[in-house]
N, C-alpha and C positions, 0 to 999 in steps of 0.2 A: 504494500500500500504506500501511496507517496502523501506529501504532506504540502497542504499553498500553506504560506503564511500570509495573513492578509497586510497589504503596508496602502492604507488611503493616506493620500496625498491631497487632500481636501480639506476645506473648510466648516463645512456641514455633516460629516460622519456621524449615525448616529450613535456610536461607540468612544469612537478617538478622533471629533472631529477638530482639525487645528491644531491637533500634537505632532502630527510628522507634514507641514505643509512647508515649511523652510524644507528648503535641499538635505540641508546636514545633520539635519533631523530624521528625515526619513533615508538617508545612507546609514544613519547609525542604527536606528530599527530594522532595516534589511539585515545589517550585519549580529546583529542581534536575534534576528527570528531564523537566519540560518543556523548560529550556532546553537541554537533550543533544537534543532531538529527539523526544520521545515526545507523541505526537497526543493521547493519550489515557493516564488516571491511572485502574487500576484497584486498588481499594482492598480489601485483604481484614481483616477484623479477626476474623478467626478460622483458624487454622491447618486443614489439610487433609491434611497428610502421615500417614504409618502411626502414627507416636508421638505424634501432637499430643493435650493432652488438649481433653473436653469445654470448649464454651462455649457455654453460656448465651445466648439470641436478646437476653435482656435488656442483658447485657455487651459481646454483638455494638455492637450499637446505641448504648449509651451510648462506645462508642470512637470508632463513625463521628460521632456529634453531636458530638463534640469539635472535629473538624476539617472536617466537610461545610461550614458554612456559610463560614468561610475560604477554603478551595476554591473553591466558586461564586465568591466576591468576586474571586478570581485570574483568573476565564474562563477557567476548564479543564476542558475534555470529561471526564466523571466516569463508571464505570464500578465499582458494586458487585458485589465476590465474592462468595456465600455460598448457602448450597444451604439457608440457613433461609428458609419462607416469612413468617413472620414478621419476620426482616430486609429479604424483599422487598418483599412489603407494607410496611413502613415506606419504605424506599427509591423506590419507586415517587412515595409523597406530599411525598417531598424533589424532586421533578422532575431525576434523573440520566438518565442520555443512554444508559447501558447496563446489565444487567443479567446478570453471568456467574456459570451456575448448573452444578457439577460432576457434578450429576445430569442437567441437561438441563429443569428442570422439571416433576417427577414431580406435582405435587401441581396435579390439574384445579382445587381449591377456586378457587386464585386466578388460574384461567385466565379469568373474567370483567373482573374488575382488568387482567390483561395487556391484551386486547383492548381495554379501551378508553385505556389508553395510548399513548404514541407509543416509549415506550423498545425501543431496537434491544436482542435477547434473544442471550447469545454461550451454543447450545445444547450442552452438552459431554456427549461418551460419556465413559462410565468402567463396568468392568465387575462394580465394586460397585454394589449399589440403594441404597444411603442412608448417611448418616455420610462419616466421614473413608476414604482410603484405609487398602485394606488387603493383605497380601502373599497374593495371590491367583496360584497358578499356572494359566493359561490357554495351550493348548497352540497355538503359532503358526500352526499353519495354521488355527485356526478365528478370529482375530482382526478379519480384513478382513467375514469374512462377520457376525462380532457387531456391528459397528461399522455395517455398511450396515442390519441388521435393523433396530436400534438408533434408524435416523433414519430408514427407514420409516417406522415406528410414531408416532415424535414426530412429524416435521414434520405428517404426517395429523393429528395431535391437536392441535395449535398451531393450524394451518389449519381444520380441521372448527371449531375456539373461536373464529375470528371473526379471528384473529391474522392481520394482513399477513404474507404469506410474506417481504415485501422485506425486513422486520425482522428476520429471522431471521438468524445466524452458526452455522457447523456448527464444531464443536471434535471429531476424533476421540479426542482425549485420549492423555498421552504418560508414560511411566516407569511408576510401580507403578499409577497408573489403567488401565492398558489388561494388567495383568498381573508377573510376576516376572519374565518373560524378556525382555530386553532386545530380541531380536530382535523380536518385538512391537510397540515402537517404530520401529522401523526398517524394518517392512514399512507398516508407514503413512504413513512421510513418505515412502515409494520411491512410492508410490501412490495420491498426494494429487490427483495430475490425474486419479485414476479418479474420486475423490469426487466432483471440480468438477463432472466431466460427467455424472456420475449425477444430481445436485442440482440445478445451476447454480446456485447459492448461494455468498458468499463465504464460503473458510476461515480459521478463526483456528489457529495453531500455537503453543504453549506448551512447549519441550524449552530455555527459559534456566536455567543448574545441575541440568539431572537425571541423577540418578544414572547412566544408562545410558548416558550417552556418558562420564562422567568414569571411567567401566569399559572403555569401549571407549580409553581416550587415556591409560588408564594410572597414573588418579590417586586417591585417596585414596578410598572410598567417601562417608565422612562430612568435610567441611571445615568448619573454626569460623565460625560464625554471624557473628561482625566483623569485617570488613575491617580489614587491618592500618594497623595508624596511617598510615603513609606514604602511604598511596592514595590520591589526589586523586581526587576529582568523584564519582557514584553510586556507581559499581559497578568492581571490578577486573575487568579483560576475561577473562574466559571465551573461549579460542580451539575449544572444543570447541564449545560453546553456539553463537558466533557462524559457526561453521561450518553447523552446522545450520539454523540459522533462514536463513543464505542457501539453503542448498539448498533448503529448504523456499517460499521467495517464490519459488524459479526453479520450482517444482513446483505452484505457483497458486493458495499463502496470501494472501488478501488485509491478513490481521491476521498479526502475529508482536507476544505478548505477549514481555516481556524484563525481565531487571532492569538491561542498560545500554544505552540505548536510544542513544547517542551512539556507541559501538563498530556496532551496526547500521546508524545514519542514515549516515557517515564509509563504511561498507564499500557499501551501496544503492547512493551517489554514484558513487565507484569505476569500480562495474559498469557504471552507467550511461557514462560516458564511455568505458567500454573498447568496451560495445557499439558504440557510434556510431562508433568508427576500425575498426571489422572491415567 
């Protein structure tokens, strides 16, 4: 299993928005979330949550050139967020290693470009068609069945473009992407080994801080954007978060994006050796 760590490069995050938006802030949090464990550094320089405002493909971009070519120099597996194709297209001609699109890559324009790339594409549902999330209520029992339509459709059209299916990541999408109701989220990671075996494609899972398990464990809806001063290393542990993306790799995620990727690598290990004494 590989491991994103997540580095927003934003202002609006609703996690850590404003803590890595200077350049040398977010080089020293890359450098920091590789050394916790995280395989790969996915970079979002434009927020995505229900309140995030507009940005600009221009702004996008000018945030990622700040620190991309640093990055590279570090030799760390690089992974651009953004559902602009104009930052894709930009990003493509940086030679990044992945490409996560919260729409999934709606826009054929630049399925020529894809194809002749090598970048592995992490293909995400979400039950909005474009922009940022939005509080969309979708009623739970039609969510499994929107999510498999969803990647009919795509993967055909990725494939029919010339695109190696081996490149492809299937992301069902999790929290206000996939709907208002929590349960939503939780019938998807209950039924993440139906996807594998519908697809046989690797899954990426992305539930580090969303809201719907900090509802289900009792905590605050909204929590401040900075980690309290006392907190050593990336990220304070999320015992709800990290609960989930374990059940999720026992359910046959091959990716679990995160924002502490060191509380993950640390619980992985665990596992593994308890396995091995049973």
């Amino acid at each position: 299993m590989k491991i994103l760590g997540i580095l927003n490069i934003t202002s609006d995050s609703f996690s850590d928005g404003g803590k890595y938006l200077a350049p040398e802030a977010a080089l020293a949090h890359a450098q920091a979330l590789a050394q916790e464990g995280a395989d790969i550094i996915d970079i979002g320089a434009a927020s995505s949550h229900p309140d995030a405002a507009r940005v600009e493909a221009e702004v996008e971009i000018a945030r990622l050139a700040a620190v991309l070519p640093a990055l590279k120099q570090m030799g760390l597996s690089l992974s651009i967020d953004s559902f602009s194709s104009q930052v894709q297209r930009w990003a493509l001609a940086q030679d990044v290693d992945y490409l996560n699109d919260i729409h999934g890559f709606p826009d054929t324009a630049l399925y020529p470009e894809l194809a002749s790339s090598s970048v592995k594409l992490i293909v995400m549902h979400a039950v909005q068609k474009e922009g940022v999330a939005t509080r969309t209520d979708v009623p739970c029992g039609e969510i499994f069945g929107r999510v498999t339509a969803f990647f009919d459709a795509r993967v055909k059209a990725l494939t029919n473009a010339g695109i190696a299916r081996d490149r492809l990541i299937l992301d069902p999408g999790m929290g206000q992407f996939v709907g208002t109701d929590p349960e939503n989220s939780l019938i998807l990671l209950r039924r993440l080994s139906e996807l594998r075996a519908r697809y046989d494609l690797p899954l990426l899972v992305s539930v580090s801080r969303k809201g719907f398990l900090r509802r289900i464990a009792g905590r605050p809806a909204q929590e401040p954007a900075q980690e309290p001063a006392h907190v050593s290393g990336p990220a304070r542990l999320h015992g709800e978060s990290l609960a989930a993306e374990l059940f999720a790799q026992a359910q046959g995620a091959s990716y679990i994006r995160t924002h502490a990727p060191g509380a993950l690598r640390d619980a992985l290990k665990v596992l593994k050796i308890l396995d091995k004494s049973i």
